[in-house]
C-alpha positions in Angstrom: 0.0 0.0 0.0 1.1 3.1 -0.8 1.4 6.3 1.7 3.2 9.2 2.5 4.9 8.3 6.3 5.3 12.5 6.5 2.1 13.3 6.0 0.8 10.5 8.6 3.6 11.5 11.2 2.6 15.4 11.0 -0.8 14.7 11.4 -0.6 12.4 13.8 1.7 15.5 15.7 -1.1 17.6 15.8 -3.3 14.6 18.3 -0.1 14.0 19.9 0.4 18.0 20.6 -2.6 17.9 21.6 -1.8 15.8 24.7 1.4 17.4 25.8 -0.8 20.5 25.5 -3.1 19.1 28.2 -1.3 17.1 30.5 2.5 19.3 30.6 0.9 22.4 29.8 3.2 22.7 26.6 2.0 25.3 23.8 0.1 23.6 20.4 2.3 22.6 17.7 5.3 21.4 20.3 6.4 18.2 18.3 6.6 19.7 15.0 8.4 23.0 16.3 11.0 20.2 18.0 11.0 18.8 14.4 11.9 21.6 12.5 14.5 22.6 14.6 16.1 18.7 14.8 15.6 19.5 11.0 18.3 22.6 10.7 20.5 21.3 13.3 20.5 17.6 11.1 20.7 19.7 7.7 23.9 21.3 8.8 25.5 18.2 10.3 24.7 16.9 6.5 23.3 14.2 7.4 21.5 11.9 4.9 18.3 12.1 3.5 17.6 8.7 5.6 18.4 9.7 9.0 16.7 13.3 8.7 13.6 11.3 7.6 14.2 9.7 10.8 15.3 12.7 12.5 11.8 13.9 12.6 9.6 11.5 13.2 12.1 10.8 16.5 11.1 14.3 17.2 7.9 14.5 16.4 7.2 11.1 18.2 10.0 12.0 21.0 7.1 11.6 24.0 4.9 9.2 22.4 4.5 7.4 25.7 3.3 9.8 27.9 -0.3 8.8 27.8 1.2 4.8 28.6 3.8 6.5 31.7 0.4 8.7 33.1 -2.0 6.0 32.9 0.8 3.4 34.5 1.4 5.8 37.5 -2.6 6.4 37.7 -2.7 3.0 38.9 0.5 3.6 41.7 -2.2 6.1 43.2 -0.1 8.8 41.5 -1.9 11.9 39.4 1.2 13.0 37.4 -1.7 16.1 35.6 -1.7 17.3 39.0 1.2 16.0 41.4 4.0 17.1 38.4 6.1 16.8 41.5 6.2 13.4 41.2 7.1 13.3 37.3 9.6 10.6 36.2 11.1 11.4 32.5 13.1 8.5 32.9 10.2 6.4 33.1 8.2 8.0 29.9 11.4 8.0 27.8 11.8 3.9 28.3 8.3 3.5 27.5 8.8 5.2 24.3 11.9 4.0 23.2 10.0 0.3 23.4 7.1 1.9 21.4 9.6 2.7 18.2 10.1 -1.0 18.0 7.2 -1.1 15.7 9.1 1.5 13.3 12.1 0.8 11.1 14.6 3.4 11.7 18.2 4.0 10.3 20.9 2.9 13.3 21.6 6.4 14.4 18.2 6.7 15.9 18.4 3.9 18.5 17.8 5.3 22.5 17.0 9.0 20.8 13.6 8.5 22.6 15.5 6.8 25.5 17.9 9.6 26.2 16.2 12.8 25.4 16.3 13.9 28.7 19.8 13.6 29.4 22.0 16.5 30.3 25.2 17.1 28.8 26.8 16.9 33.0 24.8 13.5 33.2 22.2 15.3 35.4 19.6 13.9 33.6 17.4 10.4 34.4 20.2 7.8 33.4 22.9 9.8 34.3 24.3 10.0 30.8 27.2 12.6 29.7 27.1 14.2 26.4 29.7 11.5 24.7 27.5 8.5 25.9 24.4 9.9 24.5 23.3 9.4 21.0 23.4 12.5 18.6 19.9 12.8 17.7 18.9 12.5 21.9 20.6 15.3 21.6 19.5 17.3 19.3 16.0 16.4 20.2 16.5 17.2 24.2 18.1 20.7 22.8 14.8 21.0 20.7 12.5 20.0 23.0 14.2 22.1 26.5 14.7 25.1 24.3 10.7 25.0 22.9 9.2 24.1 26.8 11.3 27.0 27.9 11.1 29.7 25.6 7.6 28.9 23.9 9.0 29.4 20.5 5.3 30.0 19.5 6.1 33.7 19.9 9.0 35.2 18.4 10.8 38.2 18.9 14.4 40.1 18.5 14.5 40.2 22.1 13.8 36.6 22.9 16.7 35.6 20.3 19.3 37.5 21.6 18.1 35.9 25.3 17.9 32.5 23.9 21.2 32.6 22.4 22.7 33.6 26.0 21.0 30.5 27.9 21.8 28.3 25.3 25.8 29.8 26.0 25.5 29.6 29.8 24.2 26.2 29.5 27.4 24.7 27.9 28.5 20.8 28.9 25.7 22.1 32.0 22.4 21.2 29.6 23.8 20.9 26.3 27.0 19.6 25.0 29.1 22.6 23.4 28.7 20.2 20.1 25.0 21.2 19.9 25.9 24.5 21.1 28.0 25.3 18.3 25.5 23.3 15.8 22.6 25.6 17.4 24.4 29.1 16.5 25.4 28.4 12.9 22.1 26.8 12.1 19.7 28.6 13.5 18.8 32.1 13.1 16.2 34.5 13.7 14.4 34.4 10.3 13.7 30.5 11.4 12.3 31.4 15.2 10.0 33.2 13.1 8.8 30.4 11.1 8.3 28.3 14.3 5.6 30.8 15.2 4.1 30.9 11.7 0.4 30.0 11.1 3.0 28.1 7.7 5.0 25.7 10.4 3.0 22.6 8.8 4.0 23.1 5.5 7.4 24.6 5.5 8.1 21.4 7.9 6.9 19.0 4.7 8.7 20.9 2.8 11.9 20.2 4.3 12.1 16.5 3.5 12.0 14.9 0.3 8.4 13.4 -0.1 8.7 9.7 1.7 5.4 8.3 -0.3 6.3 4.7 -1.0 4.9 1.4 -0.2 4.5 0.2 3.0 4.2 -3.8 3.6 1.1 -5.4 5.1 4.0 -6.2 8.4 4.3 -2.4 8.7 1.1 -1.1 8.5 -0.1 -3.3 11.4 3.5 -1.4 13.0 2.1 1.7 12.9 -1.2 0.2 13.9 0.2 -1.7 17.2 2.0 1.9 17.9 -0.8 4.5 17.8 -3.3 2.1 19.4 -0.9 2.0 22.1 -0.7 5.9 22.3 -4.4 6.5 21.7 -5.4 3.4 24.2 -4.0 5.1 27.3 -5.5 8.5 27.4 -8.0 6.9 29.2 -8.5 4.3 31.8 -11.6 3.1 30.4 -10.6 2.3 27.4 -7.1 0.7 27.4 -7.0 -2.0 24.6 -9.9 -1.0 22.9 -8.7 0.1 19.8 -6.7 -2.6 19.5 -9.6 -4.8 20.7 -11.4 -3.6 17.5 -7.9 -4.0 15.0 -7.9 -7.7 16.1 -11.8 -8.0 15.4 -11.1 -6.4 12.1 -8.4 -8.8 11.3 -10.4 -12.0 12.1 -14.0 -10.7 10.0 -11.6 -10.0 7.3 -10.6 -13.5 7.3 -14.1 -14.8 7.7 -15.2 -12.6 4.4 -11.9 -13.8 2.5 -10.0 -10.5 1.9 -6.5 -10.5 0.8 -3.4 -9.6 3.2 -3.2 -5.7 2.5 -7.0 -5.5 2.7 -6.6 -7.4 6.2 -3.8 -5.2 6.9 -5.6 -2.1 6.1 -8.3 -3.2 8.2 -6.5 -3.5 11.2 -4.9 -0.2 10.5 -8.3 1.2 10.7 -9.8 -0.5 13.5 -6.4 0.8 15.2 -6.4 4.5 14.9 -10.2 4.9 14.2 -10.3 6.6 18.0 -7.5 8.9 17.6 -10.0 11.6 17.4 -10.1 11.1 21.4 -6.1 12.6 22.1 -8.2 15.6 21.5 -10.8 15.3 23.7 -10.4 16.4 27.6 -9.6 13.7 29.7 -11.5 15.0 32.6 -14.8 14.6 30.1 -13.6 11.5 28.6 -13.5 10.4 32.5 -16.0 12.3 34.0 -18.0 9.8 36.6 -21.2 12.1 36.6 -23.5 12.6 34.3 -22.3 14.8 31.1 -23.9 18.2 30.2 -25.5 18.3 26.4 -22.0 20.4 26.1 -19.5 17.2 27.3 -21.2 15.1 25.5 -21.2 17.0 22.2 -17.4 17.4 22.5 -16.7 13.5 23.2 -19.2 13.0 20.0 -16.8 15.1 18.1 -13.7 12.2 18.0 -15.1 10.9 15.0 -14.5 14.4 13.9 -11.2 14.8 14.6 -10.0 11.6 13.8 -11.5 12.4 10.1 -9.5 15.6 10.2 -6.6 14.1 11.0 -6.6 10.5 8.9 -7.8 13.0 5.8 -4.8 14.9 5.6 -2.3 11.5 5.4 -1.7 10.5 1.3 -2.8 6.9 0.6 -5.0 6.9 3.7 -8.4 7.8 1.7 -10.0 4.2 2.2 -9.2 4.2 6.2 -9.8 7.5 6.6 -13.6 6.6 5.8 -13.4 2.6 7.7 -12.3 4.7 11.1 -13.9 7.6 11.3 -17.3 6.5 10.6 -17.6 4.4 13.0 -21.0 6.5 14.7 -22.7 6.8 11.8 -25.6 5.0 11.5 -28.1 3.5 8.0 -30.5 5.3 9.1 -28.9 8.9 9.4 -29.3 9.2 12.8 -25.4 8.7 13.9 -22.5 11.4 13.8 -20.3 13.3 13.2 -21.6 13.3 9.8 -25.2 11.7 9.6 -24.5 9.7 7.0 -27.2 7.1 5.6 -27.1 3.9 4.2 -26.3 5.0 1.1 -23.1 6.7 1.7 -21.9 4.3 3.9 -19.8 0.9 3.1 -19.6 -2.3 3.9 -16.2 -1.9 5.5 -17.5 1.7 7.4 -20.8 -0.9 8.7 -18.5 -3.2 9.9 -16.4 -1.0 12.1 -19.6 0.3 13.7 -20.8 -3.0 14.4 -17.4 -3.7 15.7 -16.8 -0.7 17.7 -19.9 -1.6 19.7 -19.6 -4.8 19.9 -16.2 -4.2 21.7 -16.9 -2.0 23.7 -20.1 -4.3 25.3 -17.8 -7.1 25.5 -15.1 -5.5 27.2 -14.4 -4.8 30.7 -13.9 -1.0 32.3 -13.3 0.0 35.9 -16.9 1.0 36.1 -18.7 -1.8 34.4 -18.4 -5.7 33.6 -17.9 -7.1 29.7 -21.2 -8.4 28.9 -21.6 -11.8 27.6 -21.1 -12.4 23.6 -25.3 -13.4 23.7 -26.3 -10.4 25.8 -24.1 -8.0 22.9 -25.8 -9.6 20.4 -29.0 -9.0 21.3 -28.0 -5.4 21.6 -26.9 -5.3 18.3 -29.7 -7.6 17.0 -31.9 -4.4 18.5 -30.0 -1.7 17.0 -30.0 -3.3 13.6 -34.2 -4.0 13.7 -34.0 -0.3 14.7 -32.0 0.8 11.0 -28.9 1.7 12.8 -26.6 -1.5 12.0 -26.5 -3.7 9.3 -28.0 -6.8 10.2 -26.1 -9.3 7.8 -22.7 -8.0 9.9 -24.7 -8.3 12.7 -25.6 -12.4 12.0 -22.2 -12.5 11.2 -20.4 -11.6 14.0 -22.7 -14.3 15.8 -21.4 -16.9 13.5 -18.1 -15.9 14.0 -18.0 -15.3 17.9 -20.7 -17.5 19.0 -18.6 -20.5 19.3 -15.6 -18.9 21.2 
């Protein structure tokens, strides 16, 4: 299949900005500003077109865990959103550095996740000095320190000049004088003022030679695996849902005979289809009272965002419409979109069958999975009522009934 892994990883920036912006109180476009600056600093080491590709999505990936470390140390008792006190980047960075398994990544971007926190003194979580940690660690701790602490949304003259001095006083303290000296001849002022340009997105794109290729069936479950992992643990009631669904997916694919990249493509969908949700509060998403017609409208509008940001990714047209039509209902009466029967697929009826059906049959800390029969019956309802499609329906009886 072929997509463009830039245009996925930049929009997948924007859901993953999204929940830096939330729970670390960082300003909107974070990953990509840590991006562009890797970017420069990479473009004037010369590196290859390769490890730049890689470069950025190391960046703009570089605290892909967070949601996995917050949920982990909700269950120690800890509230890292509101007891920062007790944050562990140690413990985020490992996290993430696993997650990038999934990813095939040129040589020089091994522990880049893992040691972005380090300090050039070997202050940092593991204790590394600057000439045990990896280039692109550092590059992307410079990056990502310089854009938490100077909110390189805003630009200005004056901020420059002051950046330029902590950056100096911070030699071998934060940074290693390598990255120092990389940081002055790279960056100037002209390019703090693209970081606070409404044109970040595309000038970003436009720095890397377009990556559109084929991906293998093996890799598009990868970058399934990974963002179900990421979108799974905003919540606590809803870890392994998504990839709940992606498994579902796989196996009715199988039952209606689809080829391998179909399958594949599937899964991909059932994967990512709630991605929508990195944008939605988590104090709504968890909220244990009832929610206002307000709440509930914005938890209704995932399906929303995760069209917005699936449309946007080159070769994703087909799974942009599987995932995020997974409300909509054949008798117009689901969302975001109210489509009707008409407009909807077979694939886009079989993720809302399976996206209920799921979430039914799973357990959550405030309610018991219900039996397989007891689901069924729900959906046997829904259907009767025009919401489902009862074939799919009688189909994911034959296929489940006997388990």
């Amino acid at each position: 299949m072929k997509l463009s892994f830039n245009d996925m990883l930049y929009a997948f920036s924007y859901a993953l900005d999204c929940v830096e912006h939330e729970m670390l109180g960082v300003t909107t476009h974070h990953g990509k500003r840590v991006a562009y600056l890797c970017l420069l600093m990479g473009k004037h080491l010369e590196l290859s077109k390769e490890q730049l590709m890689d470069l950025a999505a190391c960046a703009v990936l570089h605290d892909n865990a967070l949601t996995e470390y917050i949920q982990a140390e909700y269950l120690k008792g800890v509230n890292i959103c509101e007891e920062k006190e007790f944050y562990n980047a140690g413990a985020h960075c490992a996290l993430g550095e696993e997650n990038m398994k999934y990813l095939s990544l040129c040589k020089e971007a091994k522990n880049a996740i893992l040691y972005h926190h380090e300090n050039a003194d070997g202050s940092g979580p593991f204790g590394k000095l600057s000439e045990e940690t990896p280039l692109f660690a550092q590059l992307i701790h410079m990056a990502d320190r310089i854009d938490v602490n100077w909110d390189l949304s805003f630009a200005s003259e004056g901020k420059y000049e002051k950046l330029l001095e902590f950056i100096a006083e911070n030699k071998n303290i934060m940074f290693s004088e390598q990255c120092v000296e990389i940081f002055k001849e790279a960056i100037s002022y002209d390019d703090m003022l693209v970081l606070s340009s409404e044109s970040l997105k595309e000038v970003l794109a436009a720095s890397i030679d377009n990556t559109e290729r084929n991906y293998s069936e093996k890799e598009l479950e990868n970058f399934g695996e990974l963002f179900a992992n990421i979108i799974d643990y905003k919540s606590k009631f809803t870890r392994n849902h998504s990839l709940g669904i992606a498994e579902k997916a796989v196996r009715m694919s199988k039952y209606y005979g689809y080829d391998t990249m179909e399958t594949a493509k599937m899964f991909l969908a059932g994967a990512v289809h709630d991605i929508g949700k990195l944008v939605v509060d988590k104090d709504i998403l968890e909220k244990p009272d009832r929610l206002t017609e307000q709440e509930y409208k914005h938890i209704q509008n995932h399906a929303y965002y995760t069209y917005e940001i699936l449309r946007k990714v080159r070769g994703l047209e087909d799974i942009t419409k599987w995932a995020s039509f997974h409300h909509e209902k054949l008798n117009g009466k689901g969302y975001p979109f109210g489509k009707t029967g008409d407009e909807l697929g077979f694939n886009e009826r079989l993720m809302a069958c399976l996206d209920i059906y799921q979430a039914l049959t799973e357990e959550r800390p405030y309610k018991k999975g219900l039996s397989h029969e007891k689901s069924i019956g729900i959906l046997r309802k829904l259907a009767a009522d025009g919401g489902l499609d009862r074939g799919i329906v009688e189909d994911l009886e034959k296929v489940y009934g006997n388990c």
